[in-house]
GUVO-146764 format. One record per residue (C-alpha): x, y, z; residue number from 0. Coordinates in Angstrom, 3 decimals. Each point is the difference from the previous one (the first is absolute). Example, Ala and Ser with C-alpha at 12.3 -4.5 7.8 and 13.67 -1.06 7.14 Angstrom:
REM residues 2
R        u        v        w   k
R   12.300   -4.500    7.800   0
R    1.370    3.440   -0.660   1
END
This chain:
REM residues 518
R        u        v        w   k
R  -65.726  -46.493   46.412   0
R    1.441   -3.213    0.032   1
R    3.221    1.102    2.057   2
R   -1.782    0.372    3.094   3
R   -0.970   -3.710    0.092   4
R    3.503   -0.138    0.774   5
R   -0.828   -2.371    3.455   6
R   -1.036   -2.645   -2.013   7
R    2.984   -0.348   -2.466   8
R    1.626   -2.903    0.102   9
R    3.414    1.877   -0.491  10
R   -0.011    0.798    3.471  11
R   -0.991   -3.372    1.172  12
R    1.579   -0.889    3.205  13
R    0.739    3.812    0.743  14
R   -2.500    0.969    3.217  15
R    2.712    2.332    1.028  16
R    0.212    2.034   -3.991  17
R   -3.854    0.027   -0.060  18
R   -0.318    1.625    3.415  19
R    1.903    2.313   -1.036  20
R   -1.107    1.142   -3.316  21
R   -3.527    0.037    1.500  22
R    1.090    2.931    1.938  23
R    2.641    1.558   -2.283  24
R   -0.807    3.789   -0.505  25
R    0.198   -0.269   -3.633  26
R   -3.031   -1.872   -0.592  27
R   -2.449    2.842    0.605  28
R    1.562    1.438   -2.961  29
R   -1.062   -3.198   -2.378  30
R   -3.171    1.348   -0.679  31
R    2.176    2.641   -2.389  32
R    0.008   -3.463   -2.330  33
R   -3.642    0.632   -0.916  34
R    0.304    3.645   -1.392  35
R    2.930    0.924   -0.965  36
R   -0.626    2.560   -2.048  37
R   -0.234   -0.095   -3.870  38
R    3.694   -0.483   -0.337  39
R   -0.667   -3.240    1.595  40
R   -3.193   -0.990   -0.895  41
R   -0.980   -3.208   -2.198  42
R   -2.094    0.695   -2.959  43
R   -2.923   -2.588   -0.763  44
R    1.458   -2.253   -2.051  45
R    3.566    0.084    1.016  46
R    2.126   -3.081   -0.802  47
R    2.944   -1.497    0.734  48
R    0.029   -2.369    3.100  49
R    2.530   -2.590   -0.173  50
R   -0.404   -3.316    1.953  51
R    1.342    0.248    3.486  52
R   -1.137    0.211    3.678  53
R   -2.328    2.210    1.695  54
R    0.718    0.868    3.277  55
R   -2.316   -2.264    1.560  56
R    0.635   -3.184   -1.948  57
R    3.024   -2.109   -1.370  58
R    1.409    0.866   -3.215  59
R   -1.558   -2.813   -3.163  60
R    1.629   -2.852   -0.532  61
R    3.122    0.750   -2.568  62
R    0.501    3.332    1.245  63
R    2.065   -0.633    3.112  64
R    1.522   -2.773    1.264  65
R   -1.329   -2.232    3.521  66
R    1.282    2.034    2.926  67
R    3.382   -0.399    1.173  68
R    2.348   -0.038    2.771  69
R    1.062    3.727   -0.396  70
R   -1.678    2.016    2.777  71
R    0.539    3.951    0.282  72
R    1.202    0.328    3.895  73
R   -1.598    1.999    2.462  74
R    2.333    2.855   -0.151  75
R    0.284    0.513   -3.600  76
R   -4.089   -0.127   -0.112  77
R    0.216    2.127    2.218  78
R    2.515    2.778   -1.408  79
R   -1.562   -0.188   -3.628  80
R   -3.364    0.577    1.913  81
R    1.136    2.464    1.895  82
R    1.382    1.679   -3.369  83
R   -3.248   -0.313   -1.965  84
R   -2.123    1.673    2.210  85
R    2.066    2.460    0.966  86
R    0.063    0.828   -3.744  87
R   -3.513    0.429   -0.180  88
R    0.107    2.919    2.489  89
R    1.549    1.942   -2.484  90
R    3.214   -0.250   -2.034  91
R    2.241    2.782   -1.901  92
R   -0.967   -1.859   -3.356  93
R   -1.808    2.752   -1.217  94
R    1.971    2.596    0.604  95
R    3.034   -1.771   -1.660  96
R   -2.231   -0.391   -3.009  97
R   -1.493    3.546    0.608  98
R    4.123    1.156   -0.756  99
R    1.019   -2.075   -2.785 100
R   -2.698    0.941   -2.060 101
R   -0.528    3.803    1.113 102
R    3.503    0.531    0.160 103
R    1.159   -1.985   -3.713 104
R   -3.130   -0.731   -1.082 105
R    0.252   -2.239   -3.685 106
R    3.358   -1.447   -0.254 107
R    0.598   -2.020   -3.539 108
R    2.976   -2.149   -0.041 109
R    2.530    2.263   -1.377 110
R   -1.653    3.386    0.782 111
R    1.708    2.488    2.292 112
R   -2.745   -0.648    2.906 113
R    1.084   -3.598   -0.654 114
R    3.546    1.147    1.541 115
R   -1.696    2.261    2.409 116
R   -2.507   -3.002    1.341 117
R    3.507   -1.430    0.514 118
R    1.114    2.344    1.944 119
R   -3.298    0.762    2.327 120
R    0.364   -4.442    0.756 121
R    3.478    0.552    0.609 122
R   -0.610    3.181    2.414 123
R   -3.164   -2.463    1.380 124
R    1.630   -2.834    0.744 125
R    2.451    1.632    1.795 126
R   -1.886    2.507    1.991 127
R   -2.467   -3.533    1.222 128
R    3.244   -1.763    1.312 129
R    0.560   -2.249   -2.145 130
R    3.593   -1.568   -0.416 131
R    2.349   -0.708   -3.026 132
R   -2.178    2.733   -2.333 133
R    1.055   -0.054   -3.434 134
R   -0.731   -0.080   -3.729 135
R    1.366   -2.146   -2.811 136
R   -0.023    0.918   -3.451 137
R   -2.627   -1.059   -2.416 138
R    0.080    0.668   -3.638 139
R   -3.861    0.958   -1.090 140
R   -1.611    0.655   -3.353 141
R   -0.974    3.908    0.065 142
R   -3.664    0.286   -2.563 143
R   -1.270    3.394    0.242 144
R   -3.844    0.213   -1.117 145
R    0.260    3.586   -2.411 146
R   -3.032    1.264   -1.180 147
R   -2.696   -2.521   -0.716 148
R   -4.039    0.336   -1.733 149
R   -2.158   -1.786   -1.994 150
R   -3.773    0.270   -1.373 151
R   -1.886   -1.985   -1.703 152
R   -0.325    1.543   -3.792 153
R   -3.012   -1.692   -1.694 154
R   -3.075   -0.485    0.215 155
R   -0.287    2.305    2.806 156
R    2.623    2.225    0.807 157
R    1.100   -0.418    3.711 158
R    3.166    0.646    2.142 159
R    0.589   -2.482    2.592 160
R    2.237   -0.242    3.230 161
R    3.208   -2.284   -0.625 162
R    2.795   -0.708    1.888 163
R    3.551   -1.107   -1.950 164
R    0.780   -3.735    1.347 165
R    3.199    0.021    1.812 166
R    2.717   -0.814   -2.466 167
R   -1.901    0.728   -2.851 168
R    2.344    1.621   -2.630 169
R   -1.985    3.342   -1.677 170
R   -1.596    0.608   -3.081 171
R    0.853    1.890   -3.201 172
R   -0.270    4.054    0.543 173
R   -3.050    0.044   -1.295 174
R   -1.629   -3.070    2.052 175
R   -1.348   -3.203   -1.990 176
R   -3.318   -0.335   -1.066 177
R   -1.552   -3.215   -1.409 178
R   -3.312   -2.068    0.012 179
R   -0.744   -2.180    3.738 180
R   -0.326   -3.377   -0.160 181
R   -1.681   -1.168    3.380 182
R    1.328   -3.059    1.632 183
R   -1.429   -1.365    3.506 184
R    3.336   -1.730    0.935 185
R    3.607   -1.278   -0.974 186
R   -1.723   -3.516   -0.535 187
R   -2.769    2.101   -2.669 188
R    2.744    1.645   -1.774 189
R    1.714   -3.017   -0.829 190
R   -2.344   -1.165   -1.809 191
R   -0.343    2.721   -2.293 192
R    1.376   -0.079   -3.463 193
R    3.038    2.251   -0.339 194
R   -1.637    2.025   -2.924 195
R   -3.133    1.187    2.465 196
R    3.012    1.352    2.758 197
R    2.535    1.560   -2.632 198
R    0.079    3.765   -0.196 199
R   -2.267    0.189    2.886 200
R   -0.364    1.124    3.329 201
R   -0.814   -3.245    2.247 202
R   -2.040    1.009    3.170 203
R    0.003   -2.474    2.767 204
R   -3.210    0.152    1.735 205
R    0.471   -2.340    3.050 206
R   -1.917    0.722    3.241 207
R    2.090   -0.405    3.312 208
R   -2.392   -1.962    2.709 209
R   -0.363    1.797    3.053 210
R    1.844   -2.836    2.634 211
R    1.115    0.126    3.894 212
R    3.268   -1.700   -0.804 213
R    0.741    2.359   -3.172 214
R   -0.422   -3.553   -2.213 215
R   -2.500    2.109   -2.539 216
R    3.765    2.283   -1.060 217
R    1.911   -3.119    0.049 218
R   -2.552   -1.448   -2.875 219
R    0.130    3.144   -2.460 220
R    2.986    1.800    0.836 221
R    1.797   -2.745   -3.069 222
R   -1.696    2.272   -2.460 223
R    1.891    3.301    1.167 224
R    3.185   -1.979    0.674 225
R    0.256   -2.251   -3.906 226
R   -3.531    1.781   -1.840 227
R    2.340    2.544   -1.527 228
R    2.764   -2.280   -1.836 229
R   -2.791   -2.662   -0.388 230
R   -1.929    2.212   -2.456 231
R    2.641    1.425   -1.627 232
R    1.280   -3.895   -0.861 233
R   -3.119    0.374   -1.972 234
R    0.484    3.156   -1.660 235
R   -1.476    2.802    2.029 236
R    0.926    3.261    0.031 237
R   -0.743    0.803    3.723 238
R   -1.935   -0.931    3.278 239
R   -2.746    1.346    2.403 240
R   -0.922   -1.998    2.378 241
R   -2.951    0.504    2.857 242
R    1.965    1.198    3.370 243
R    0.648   -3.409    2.254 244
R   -1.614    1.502    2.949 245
R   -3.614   -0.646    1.763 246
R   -1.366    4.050    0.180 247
R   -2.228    1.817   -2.000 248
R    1.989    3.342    0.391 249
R    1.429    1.639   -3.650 250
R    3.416   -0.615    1.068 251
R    1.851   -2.262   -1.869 252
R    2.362   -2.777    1.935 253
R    4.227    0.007   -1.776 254
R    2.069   -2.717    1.241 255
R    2.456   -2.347   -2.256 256
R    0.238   -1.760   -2.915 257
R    2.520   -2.849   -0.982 258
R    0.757    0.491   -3.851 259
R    1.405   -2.941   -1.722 260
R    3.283    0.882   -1.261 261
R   -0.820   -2.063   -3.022 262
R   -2.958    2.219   -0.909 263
R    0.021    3.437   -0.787 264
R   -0.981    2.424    2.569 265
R   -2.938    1.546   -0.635 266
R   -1.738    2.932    2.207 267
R   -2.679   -1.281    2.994 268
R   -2.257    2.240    2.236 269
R   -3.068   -0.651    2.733 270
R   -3.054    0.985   -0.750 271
R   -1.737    1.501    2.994 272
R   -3.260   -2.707    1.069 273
R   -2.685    2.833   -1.460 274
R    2.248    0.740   -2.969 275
R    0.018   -3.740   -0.930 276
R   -3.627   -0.273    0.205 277
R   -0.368    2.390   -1.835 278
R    2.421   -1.353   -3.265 279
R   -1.758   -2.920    0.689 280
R   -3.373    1.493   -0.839 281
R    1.308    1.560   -3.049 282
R    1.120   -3.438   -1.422 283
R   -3.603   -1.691    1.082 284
R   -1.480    2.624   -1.883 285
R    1.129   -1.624   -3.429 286
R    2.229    2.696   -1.676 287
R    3.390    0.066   -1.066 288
R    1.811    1.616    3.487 289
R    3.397    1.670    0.049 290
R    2.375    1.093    2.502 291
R    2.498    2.217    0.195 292
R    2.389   -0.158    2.503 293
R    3.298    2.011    0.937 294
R    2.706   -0.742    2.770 295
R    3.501    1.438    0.928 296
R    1.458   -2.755    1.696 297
R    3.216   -0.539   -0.108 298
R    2.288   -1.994    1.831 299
R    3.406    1.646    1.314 300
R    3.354   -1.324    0.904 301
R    0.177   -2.122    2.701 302
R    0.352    1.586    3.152 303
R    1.579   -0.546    3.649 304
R   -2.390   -0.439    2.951 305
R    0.352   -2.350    3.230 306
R   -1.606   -2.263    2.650 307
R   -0.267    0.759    3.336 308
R    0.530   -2.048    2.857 309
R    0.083    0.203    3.514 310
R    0.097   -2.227    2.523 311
R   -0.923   -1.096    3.692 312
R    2.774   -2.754    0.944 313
R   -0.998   -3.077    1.883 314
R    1.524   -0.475    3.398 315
R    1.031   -4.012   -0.352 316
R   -0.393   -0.624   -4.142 317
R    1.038    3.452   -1.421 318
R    1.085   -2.185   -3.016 319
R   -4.021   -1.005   -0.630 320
R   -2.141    2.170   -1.933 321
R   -3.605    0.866   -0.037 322
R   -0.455    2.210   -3.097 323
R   -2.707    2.810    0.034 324
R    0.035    1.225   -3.364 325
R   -2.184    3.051   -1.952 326
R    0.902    1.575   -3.083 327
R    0.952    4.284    0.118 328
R   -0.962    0.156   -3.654 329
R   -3.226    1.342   -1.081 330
R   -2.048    0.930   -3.205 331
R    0.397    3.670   -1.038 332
R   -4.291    1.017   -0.195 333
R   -0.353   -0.360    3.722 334
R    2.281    0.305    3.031 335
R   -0.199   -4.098    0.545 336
R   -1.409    0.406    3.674 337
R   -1.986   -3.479   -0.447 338
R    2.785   -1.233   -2.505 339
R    2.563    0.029    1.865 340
R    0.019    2.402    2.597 341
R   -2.138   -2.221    2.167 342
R    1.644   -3.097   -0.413 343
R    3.543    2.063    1.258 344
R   -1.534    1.614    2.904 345
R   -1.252   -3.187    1.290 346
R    3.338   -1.906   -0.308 347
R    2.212    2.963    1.339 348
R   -2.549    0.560    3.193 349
R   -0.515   -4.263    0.697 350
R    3.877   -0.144    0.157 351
R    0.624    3.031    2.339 352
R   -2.464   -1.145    2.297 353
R    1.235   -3.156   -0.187 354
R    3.280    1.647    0.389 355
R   -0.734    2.000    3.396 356
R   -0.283   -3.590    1.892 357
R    2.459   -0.904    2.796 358
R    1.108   -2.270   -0.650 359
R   -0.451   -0.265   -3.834 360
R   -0.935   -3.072   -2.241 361
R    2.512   -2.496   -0.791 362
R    0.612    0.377   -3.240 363
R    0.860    3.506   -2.038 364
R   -2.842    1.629   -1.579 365
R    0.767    1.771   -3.710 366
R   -2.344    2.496   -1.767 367
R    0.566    0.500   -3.431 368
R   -1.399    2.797   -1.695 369
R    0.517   -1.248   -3.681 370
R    0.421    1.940   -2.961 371
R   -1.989   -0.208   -3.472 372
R   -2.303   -2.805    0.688 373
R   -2.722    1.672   -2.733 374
R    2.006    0.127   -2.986 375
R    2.669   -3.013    0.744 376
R    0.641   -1.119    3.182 377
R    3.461    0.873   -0.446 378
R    0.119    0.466    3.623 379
R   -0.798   -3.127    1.111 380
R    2.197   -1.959   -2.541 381
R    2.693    2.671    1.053 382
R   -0.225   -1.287    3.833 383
R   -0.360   -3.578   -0.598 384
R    3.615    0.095   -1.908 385
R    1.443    2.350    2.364 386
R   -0.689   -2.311    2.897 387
R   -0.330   -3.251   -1.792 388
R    2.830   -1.330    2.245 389
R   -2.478    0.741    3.314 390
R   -3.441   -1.264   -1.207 391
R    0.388   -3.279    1.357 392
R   -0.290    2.096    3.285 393
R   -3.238    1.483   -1.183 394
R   -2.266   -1.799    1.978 395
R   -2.800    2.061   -0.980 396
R   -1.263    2.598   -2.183 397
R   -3.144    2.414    0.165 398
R   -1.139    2.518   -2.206 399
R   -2.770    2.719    0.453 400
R   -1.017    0.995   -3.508 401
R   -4.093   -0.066   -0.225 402
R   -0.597    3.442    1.241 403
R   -1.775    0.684    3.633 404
R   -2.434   -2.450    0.714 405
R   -0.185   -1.957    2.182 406
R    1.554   -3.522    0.690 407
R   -2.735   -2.508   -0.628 408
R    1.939   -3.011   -1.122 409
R    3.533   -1.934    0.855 410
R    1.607   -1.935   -2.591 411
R    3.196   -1.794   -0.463 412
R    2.474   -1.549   -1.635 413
R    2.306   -2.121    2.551 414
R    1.194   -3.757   -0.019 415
R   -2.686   -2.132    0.965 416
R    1.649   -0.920    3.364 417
R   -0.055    3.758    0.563 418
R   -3.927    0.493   -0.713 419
R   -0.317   -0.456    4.568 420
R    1.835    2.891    0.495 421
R   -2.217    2.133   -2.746 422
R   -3.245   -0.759    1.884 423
R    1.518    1.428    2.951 424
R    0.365    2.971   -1.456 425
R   -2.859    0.163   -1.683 426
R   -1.902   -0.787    3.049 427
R    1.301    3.166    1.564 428
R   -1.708    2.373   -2.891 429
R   -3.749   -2.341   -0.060 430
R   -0.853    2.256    3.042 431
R    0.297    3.457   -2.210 432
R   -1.893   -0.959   -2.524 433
R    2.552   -2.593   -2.582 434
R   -0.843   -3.657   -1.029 435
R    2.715   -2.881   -0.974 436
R    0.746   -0.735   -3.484 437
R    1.698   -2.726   -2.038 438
R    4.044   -0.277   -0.560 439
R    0.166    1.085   -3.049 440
R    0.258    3.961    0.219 441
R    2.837    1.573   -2.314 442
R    0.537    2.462    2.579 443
R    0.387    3.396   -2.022 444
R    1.467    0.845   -3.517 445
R    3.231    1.374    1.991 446
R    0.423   -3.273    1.493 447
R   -0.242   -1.824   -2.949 448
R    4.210   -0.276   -1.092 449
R    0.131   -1.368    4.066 450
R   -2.932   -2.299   -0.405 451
R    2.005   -1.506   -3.233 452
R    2.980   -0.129    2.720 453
R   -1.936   -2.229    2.096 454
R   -0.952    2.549    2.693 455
R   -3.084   -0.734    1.816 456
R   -3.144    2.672    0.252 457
R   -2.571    1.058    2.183 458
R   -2.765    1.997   -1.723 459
R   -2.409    2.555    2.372 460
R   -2.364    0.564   -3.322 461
R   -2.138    2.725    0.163 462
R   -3.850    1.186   -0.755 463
R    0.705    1.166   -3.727 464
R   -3.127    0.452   -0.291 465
R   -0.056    3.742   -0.791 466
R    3.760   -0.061   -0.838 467
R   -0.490   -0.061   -3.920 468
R   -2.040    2.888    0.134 469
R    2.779    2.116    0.868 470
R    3.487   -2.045   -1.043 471
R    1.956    1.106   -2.820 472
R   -1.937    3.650   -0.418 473
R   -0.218    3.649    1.145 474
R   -2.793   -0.761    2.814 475
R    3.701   -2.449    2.084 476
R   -0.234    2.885    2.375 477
R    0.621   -0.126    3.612 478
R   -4.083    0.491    0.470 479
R   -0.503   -3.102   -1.465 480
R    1.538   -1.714    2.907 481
R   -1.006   -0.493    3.697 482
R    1.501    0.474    3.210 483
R   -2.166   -2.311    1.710 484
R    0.859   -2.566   -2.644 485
R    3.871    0.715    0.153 486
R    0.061   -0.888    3.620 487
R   -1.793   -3.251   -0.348 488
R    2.488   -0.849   -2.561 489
R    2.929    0.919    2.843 490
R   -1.927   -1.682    2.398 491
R    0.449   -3.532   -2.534 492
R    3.622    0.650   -0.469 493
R    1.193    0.909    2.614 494
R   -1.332   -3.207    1.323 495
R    0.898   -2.198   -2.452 496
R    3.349    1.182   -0.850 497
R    0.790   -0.191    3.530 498
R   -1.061   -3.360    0.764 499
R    2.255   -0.927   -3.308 500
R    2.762    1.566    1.169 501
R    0.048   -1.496    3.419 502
R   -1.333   -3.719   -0.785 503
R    2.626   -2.853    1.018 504
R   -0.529   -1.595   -3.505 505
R   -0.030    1.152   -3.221 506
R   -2.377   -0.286   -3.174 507
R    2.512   -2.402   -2.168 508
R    0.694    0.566   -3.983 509
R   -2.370    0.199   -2.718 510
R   -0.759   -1.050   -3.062 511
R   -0.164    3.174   -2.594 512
R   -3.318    0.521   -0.967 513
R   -0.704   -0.627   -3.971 514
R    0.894    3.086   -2.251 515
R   -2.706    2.584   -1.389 516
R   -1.253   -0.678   -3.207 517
END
């Protein structure tokens, strides 16, 4: 428990006054809840994925932060952002906004007709929580629908297996495809393959996905979902299977999207479920010929209308600031996206009307954002950065919640360098719940990527992802999968943080964009 050496951290050097009172703040009985928190928030053995930064009881290594500076939190804002976080973790309406969404719309594909009705219930939210200036603005989204969708392997030994389509997969022929497997342990392996061992084949990408805190293991193999498909069929394949990117062992197979190459031709892509691709790959160790026949009726529609929502709390002295707190509405169609994103919305919308119930209220104007489409195209966040391209220079920050419900365990950025005092004073304020400091070079959250390229700074509250990937992206995203305990502790770090942001007599300076995917 290295957050309760929390007297001897030099971040609160020269503070007699902070650590009297955090020695006797009510909240730290509760701390022991860090030790067990249940299996939604426990760390396997093994578990990866701990960038360099600061623990709470030591400076952060060299390179990672600058020297301190000059830029001091005052007393009262410490105080109010305090004030805010552990009033959080007394209990917060997080999980009964997230209880709603997904009871009440449940799965809501860009395009679908809960798409429009999830729409409508953050509309009908927003409003009904206080918040000012509620609106949407039109987005244009891709509308996939998944069809039917099976597969088996045919020879040598007859098996059916559990397959998810890959989200903007286009379908196969009536009667499915069936073809030999050529196994391939990467992108890297099947590039060096000889076109005449890929063409007229199915290609099956088995790639593990390591089990990681910071969700770093996804980051690694989820290139094989995203270019596998039009990779291969540069080569000549005829389709591809490709082991789930996910970290269970449950027969449920993980969708999510694929970028085809418009220079290739598209060819049909589905997720093996983690047992089902064991179990091809034990076929193909075994030394026979193995075959595979697999049938999808994807099939993407016209495009169709949905919207962002935003609302707003205005600032009382800077209501021409922002401090973005953006989720995406948009889920995948197998479960009712409680973790992905149902979570990530409930925490924003309940930080800000916390935040907004202060007298008097922060300085500058909070914004939620509710994007749309983030899974297959972010067409909601490249929607809002055009539509308020004119204002970003005003965006002094932006935060996104979009790594399900654990809980906050690291703060990253990406702020000038001059700025990097004021981010270890906010990260200070979240080292006595349980989060360390990172380095300044977080990329914030796909949605914030088009106002990262903008030169918008971010603050990153990254969560334990440890169990995330067992559930992300298939049927078991239900709202059991997430914790109330956990939702609050997230609250309790943004309500905190955003506040302090909001109210903080500097700013965090331009950025430069991070370098592009590749």
């Amino acid at each position: 428990m290295p957050h309760l050496r929390i007297a001897a951290s030099p971040h609160l050097a020269g503070r007699p006054r902070r650590l009297a009172s955090i020695a006797a703040a009510p909240w730290l009985i509760g701390l022991i809840g860090l030790i067990g928190v249940g299996a939604a928030g426990a760390i396997p053995a093994g578990a990866q994925g701990v960038r360099p930064g600061a623990s709470p009881a030591g400076p952060p290594p060299e390179g990672s932060m600058p020297p301190p500076t000059a830029q001091v939190l005052a007393d009262e804002i410490q105080d109010t952002a305090t004030s805010l976080r552990d009033a959080a973790l007394k209990g917060t309406k997080a999980w009964s906004l997230l209880s709603s969404l997904t009871t009440e719309i449940g799965p809501r594909p860009a395009g679908s007709a809960a798409g429009r009705r999830a729409v409508a219930w953050a509309v009908r939210t927003l409003q009904e929580l206080g918040f000012s200036n509620v609106h949407t603005e039109k987005v244009t989204v891709s509308h996939w629908v998944r069809g039917e969708e099976a597969g088996e392997i045919t020879a040598p030994y007859p098996q059916r297996v559990a397959l998810a389509a890959i989200g903007g997969s286009v379908g196969t022929p009536a009667g499915g495809i069936e073809a030999p497997v050529v196994e391939v342990a990467s992108l890297s392996a099947l590039d060096h393959l000889d076109a005449a061992k890929v063409k007229g084949k199915i290609v099956f990408f088995n790639t593990t996905t390591d089990r990681t805190r910071d969700g770093s293991g996804y980051g690694r193999a989820v290139p094989v979902r995203a270019q596998g498909p039009s990779r291969a069929a540069k080569l000549g394949a005829v389709a591809v299977v490709l082991r789930s990117i996910g970290t269970d062992s449950n027969r449920l197979p993980h969708t999510g999207g694929l970028r085809y190459d418009a220079s290739v031709k598209k060819i049909p892509a589905a997720a093996l479920s983690g047992p089902d691709a064991d179990l091809l790959a034990a076929e193909i160790a075994g030394g026979k010929p193995v075959r595979f026949r697999l049938r999808l009726g994807a099939r993407t529609l016209a495009p169709a209308e949905s919207a962002n929502v935003i609302g707003e709390i205005p600032g009382r002295e800077k209501p021409e600031e922002i401090v973005l707190l953006g989720a995406h509405l948009d889920s995948w169609d197998l479960g009712t996206g409680a973790i992905d994103d149902g979570a990530g919305c409930a925490i924003v919308v309940e930080a800000a009307r916390r935040i907004g119930e202060l007298k008097p209220r922060p300085r500058r104007t909070l914004r939620v954002v509710l994007f749309a489409n983030e899974e297959l195209g972010l067409s909601g966040a490249e929607a809002y950065a055009k539509a308020h391209a004119g204002e970003l220079p005003r965006h002094v920050l932006a935060l996104e919640s979009d790594l399900g419900s654990g809980r906050v365990w690291l703060v990253e950025s990406r702020v000038a360098v001059e700025s990097m005092g004021w981010v270890r004073e906010l990260a200070r304020l979240v080292h006595p719940i349980g989060a360390v400091s990172g380095i300044n070079e977080a990329e914030g959250g796909p949605d914030l990527g088009p106002l990262l390229r903008a030169g918008v700074p971010t603050v990153s509250l990254t969560q334990d992802a440890t169990a995330y990937f067992d559930f992300h992206h298939t049927a078991n995203d239900t709202l059991d999968k997430a914790n109330a305990r956990d939702l609050d502790y997230n609250v309790a770090a943004w309500s905190a943080v955003v506040y302090a942001a909001a109210e903080l007599p500097g700013d965090f300076g331009r950025i430069k964009p991070p370098p592009p995917h590749r």
